[in-house]
Backbone as CSV, one residue per row, in Angstrom:
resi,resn,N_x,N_y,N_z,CA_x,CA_y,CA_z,C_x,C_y,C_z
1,UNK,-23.053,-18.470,5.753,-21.631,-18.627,5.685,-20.931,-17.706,6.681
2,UNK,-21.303,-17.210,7.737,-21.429,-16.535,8.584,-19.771,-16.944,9.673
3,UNK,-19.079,-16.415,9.768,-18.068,-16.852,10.696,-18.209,-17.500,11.816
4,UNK,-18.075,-18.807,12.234,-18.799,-19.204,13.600,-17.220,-19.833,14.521
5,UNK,-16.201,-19.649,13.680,-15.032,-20.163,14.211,-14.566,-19.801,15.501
6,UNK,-13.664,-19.965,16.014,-12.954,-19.564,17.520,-12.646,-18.503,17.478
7,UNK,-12.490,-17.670,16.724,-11.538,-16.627,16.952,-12.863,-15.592,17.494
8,UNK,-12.080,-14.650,18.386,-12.780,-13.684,19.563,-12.883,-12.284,18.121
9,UNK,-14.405,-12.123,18.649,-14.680,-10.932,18.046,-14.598,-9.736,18.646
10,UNK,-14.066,-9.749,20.009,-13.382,-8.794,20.801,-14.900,-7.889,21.619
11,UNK,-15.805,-8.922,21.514,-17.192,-9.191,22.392,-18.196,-8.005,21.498
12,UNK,-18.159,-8.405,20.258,-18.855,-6.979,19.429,-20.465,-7.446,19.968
13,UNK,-20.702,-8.574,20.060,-22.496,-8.649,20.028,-22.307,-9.426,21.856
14,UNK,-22.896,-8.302,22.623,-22.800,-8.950,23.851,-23.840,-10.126,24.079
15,UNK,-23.468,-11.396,24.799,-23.780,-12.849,25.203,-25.353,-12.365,25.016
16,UNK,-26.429,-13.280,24.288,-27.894,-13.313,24.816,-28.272,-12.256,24.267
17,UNK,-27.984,-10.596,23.898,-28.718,-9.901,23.894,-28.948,-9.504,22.165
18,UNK,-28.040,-10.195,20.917,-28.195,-9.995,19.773,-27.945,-8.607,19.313
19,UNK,-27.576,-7.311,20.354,-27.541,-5.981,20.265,-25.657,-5.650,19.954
20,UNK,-25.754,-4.941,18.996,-23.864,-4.803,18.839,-23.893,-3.156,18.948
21,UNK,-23.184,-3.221,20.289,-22.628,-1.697,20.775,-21.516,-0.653,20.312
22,UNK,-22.002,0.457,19.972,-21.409,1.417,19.933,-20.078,1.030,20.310
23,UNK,-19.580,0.879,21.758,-18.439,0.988,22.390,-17.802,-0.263,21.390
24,UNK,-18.122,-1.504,21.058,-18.072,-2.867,20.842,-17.210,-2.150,19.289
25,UNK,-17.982,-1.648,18.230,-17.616,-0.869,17.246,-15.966,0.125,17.292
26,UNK,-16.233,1.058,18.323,-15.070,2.057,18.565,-14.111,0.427,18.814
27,UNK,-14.318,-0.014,19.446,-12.974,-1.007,20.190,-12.382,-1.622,18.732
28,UNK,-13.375,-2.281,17.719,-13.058,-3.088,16.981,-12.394,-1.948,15.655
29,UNK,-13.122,-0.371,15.519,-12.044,0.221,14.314,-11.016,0.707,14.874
30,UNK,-10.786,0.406,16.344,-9.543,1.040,17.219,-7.995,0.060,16.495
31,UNK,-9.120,-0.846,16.659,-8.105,-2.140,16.678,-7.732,-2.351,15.302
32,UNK,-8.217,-1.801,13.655,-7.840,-1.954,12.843,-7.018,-0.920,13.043
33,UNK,-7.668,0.411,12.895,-6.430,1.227,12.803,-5.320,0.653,13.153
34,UNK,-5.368,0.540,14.060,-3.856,0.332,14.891,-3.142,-0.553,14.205
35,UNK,-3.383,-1.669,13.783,-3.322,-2.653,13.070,-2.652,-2.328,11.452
36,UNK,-3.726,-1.370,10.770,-3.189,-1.127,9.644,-2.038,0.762,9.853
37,UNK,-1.994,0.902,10.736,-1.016,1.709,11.199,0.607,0.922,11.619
38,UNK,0.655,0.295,12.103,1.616,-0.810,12.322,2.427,-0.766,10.972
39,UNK,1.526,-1.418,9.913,2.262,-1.705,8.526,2.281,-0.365,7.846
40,UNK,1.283,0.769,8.077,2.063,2.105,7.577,2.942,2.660,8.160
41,UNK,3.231,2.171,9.819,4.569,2.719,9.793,6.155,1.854,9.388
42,UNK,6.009,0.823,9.243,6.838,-0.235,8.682,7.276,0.524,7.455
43,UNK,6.091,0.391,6.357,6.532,0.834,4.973,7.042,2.419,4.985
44,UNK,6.366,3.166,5.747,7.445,4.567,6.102,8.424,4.762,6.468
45,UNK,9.080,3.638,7.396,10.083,3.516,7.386,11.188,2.939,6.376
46,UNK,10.609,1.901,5.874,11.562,0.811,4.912,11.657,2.110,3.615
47,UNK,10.697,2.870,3.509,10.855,3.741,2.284,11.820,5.485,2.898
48,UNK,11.816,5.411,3.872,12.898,6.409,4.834,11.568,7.446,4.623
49,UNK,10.017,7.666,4.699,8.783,8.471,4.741,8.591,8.602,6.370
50,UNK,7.836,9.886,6.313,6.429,9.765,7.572,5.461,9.003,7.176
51,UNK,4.699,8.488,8.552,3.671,7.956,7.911,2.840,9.099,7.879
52,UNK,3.012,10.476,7.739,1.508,11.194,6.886,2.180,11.073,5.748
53,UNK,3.025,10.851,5.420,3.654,10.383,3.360,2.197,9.623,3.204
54,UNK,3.017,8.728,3.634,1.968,7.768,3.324,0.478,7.571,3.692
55,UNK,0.213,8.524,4.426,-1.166,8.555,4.247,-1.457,9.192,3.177
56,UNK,-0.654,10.218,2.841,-0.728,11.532,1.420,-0.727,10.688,0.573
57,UNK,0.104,9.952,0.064,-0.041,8.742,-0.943,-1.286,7.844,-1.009
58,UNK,-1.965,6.962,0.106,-3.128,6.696,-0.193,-4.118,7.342,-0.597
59,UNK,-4.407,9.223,0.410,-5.390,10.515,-0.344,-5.251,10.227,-1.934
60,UNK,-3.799,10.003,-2.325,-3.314,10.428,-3.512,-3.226,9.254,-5.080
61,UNK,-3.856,7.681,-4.426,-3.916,6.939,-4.892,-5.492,6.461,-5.044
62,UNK,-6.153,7.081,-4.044,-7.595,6.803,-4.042,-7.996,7.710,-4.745
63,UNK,-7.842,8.902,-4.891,-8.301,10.101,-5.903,-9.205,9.724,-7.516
64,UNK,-10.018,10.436,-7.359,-11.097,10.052,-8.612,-10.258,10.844,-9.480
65,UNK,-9.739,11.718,-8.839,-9.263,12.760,-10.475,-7.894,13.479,-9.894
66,UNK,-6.748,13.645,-10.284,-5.660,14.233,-10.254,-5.989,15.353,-8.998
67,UNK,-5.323,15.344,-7.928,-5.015,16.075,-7.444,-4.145,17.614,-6.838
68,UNK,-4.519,18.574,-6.490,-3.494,19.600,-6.224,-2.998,19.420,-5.123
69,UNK,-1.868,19.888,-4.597,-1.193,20.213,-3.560,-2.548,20.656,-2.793
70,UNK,-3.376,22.425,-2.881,-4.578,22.054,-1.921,-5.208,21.156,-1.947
71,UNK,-5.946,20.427,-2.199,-6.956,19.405,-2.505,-6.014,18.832,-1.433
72,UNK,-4.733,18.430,-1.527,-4.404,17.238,-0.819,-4.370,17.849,1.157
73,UNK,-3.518,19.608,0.835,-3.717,19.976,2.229,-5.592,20.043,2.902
74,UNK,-5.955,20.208,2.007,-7.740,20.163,2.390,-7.666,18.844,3.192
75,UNK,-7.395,18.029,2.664,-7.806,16.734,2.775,-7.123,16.051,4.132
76,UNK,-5.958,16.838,3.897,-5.100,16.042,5.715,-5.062,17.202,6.678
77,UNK,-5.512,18.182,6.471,-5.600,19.116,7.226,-4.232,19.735,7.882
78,UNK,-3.146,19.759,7.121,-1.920,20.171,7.002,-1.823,21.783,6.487
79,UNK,-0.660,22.342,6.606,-0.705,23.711,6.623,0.074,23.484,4.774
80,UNK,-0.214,24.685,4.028,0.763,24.598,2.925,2.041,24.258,2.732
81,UNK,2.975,24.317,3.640,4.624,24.436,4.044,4.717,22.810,3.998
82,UNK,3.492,22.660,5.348,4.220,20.709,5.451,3.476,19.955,4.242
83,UNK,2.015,20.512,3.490,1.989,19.467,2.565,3.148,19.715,1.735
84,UNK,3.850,21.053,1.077,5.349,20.853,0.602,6.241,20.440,0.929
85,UNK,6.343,20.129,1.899,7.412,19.464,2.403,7.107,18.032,2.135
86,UNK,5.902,17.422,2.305,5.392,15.983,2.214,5.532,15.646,0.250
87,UNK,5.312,16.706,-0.027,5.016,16.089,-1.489,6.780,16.174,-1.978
88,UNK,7.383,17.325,-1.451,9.049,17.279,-1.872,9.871,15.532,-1.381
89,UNK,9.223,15.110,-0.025,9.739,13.761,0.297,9.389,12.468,-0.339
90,UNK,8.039,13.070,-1.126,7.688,12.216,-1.796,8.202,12.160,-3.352
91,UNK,8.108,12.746,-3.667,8.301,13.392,-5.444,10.378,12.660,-5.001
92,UNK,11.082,13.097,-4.115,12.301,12.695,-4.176,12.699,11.167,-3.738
93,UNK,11.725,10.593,-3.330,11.486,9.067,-2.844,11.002,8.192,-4.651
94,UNK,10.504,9.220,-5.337,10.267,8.307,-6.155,8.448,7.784,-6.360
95,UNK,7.957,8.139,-5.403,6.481,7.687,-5.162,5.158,8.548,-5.710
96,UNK,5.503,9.965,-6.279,4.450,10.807,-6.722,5.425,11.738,-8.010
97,UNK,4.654,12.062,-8.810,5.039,13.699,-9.814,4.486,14.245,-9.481
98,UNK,5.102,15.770,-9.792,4.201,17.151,-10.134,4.277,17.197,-11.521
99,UNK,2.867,17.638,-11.851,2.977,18.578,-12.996,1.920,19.565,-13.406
100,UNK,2.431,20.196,-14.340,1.435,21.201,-14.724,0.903,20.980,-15.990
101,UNK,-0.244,20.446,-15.869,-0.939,20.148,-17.450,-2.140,20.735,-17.982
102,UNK,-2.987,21.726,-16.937,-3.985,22.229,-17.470,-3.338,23.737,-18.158
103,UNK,-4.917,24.709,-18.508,-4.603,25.429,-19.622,-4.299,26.665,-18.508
104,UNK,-4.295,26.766,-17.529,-3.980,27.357,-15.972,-2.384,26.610,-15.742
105,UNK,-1.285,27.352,-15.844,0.216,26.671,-15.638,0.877,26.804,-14.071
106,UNK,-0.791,27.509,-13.472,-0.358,27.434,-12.286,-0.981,26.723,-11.122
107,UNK,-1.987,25.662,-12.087,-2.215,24.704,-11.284,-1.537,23.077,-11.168
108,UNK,-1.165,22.970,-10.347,0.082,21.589,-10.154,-1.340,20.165,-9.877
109,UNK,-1.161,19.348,-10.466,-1.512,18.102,-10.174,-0.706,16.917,-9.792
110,UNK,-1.266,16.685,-8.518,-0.202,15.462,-7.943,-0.674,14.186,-8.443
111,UNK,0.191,12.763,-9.359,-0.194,11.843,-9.540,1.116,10.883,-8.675
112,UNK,0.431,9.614,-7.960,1.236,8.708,-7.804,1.627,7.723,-8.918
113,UNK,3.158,7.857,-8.901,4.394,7.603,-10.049,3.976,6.112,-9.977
114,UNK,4.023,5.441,-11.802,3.880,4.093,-11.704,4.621,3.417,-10.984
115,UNK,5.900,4.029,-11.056,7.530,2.772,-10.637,6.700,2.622,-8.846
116,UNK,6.519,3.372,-8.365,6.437,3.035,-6.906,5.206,2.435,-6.728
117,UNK,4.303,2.368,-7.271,2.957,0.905,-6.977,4.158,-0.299,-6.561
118,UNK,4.988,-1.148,-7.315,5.315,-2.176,-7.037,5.865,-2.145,-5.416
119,UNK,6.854,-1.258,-5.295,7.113,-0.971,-4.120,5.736,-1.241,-2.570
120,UNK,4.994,-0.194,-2.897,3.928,-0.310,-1.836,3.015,-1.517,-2.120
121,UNK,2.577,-2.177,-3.348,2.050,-3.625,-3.592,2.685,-4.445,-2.698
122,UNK,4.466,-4.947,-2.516,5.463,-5.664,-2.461,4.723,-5.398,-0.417
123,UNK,5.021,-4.147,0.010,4.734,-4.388,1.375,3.424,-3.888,1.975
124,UNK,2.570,-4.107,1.424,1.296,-4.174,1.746,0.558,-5.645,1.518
125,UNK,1.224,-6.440,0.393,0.180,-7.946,0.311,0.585,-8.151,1.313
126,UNK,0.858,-8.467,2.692,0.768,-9.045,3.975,-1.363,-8.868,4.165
127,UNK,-1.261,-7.160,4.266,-2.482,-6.937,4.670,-3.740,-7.425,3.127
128,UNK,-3.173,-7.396,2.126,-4.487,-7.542,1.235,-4.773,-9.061,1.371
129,UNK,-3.559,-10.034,1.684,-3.733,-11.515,2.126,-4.565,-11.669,3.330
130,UNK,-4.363,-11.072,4.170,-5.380,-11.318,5.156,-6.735,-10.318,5.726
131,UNK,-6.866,-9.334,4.943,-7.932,-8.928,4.727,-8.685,-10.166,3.676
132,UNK,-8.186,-10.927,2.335,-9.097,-11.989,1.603,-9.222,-12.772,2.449
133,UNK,-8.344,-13.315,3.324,-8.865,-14.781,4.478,-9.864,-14.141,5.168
134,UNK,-9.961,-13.507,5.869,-11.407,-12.440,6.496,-12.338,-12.356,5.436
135,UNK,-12.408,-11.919,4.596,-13.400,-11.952,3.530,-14.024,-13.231,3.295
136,UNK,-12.999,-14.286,3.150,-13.304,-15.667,3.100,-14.567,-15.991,3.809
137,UNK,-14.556,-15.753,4.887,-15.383,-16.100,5.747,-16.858,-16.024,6.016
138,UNK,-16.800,-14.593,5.010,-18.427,-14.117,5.347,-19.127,-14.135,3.850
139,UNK,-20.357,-14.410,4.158,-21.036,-14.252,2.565,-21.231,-13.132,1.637
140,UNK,-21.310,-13.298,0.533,-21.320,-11.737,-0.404,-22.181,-11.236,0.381
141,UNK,-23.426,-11.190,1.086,-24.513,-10.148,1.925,-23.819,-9.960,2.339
142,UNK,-23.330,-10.247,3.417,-22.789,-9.645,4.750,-21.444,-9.360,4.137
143,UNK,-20.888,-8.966,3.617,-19.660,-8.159,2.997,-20.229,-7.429,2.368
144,UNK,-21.209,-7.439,1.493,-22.200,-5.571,1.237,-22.302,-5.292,2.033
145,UNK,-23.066,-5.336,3.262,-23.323,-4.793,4.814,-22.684,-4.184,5.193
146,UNK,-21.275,-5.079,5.542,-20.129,-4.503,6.162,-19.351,-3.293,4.828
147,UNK,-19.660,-3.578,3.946,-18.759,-2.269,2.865,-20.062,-1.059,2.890
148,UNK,-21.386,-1.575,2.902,-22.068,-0.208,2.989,-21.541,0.807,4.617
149,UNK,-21.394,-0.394,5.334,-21.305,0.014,6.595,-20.115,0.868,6.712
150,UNK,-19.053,0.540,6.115,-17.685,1.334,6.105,-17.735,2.607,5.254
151,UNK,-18.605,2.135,4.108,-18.743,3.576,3.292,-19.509,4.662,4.202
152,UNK,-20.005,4.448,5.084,-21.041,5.261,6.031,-20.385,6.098,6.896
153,UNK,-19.156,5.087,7.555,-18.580,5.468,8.377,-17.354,6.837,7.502
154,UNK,-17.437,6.161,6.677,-15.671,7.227,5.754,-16.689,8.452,5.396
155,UNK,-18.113,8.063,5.129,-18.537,9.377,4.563,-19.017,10.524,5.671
156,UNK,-19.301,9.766,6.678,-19.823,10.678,8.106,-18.230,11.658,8.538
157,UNK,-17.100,10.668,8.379,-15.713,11.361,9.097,-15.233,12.305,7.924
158,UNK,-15.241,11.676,6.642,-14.859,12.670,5.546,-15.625,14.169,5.578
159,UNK,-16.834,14.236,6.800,-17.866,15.517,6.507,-17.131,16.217,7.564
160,UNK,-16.462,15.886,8.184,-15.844,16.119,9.828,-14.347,16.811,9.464
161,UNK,-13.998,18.206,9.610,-12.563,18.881,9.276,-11.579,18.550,10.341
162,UNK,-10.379,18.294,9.650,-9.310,17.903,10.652,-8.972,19.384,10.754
163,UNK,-8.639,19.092,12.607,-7.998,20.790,12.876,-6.969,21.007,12.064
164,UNK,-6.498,21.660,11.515,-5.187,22.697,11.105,-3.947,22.271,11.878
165,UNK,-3.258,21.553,11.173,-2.039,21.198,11.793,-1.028,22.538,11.690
């Protein structure tokens, strides 16, 4: 069930040789980023955010377990001041709480606020619609492949520290 349609794969497996290049790879997650950067800066705007908000919000929506303010500067490699500043634009947008709920009153956990899912749902199904038509295309194997393949990639860059903004 393999995609065999017209559309250009932006030459990932060069003609004859069955080999898919490195460079072929960089070009093609160049091109998502960019792609799903486009619509994070749209929704940063329509919500009056940066898009590191909104990247802080995805850190902050993917989270296995409640997050701190560090945890989140760990994570974007932001200085203490601007993740406060990011979580104050956020927390006043409506899109995250603080609070303090452990038996420590001085540890803050950031959760993203129910009311604002609908919001970011509302301008993001563009991309979850056509990420499923792409999905469409390929068979459950080769969509494990490609999700082991992405988990590989997030776990190799997640080992990798962003400089210190």
């Amino acid at each position: 069930m393999a995609d065999t349609g017209e559309r250009s794969s932006g030459g990932s497996v060069p003609e004859g040789t069955g080999e898919v290049s490195l460079q072929a790879f960089a070009v093609q997650l160049r091109r998502l980023n960019g792609e799903t950067n486009r619509l994070v800066h749209g929704f940063a705007h329509d919500q009056g955010l940066h898009p590191t908000d909104v990247h802080a919000l995805s850190v902050i929506l993917d989270s296995a377990e409640p997050l701190t303010p560090g945890g989140l500067r760990e994570h974007l490699g932001l200085t203490s001041g601007a993740v406060t500043a990011c979580l104050d634009r956020l927390e006043r947008a409506g899109h995250v709480t603080r609070s303090r709920e452990s038996e420590d009153r001085r540890v803050v956990h950031v959760r993203y606020a129910q009311g604002a899912r609908a919001a970011a749902r509302s301008s993001f199904m563009p991309l979850a619609a056509a990420t499923d038509r792409a999905r469409q295309r390929f068979s459950d194997e080769e969509l494990a492949i490609a999700l082991r393949f992405l988990g590989a990639v997030n776990e190799e860059l997640g080992d990798l520290r962003a400089p210190r903004r």
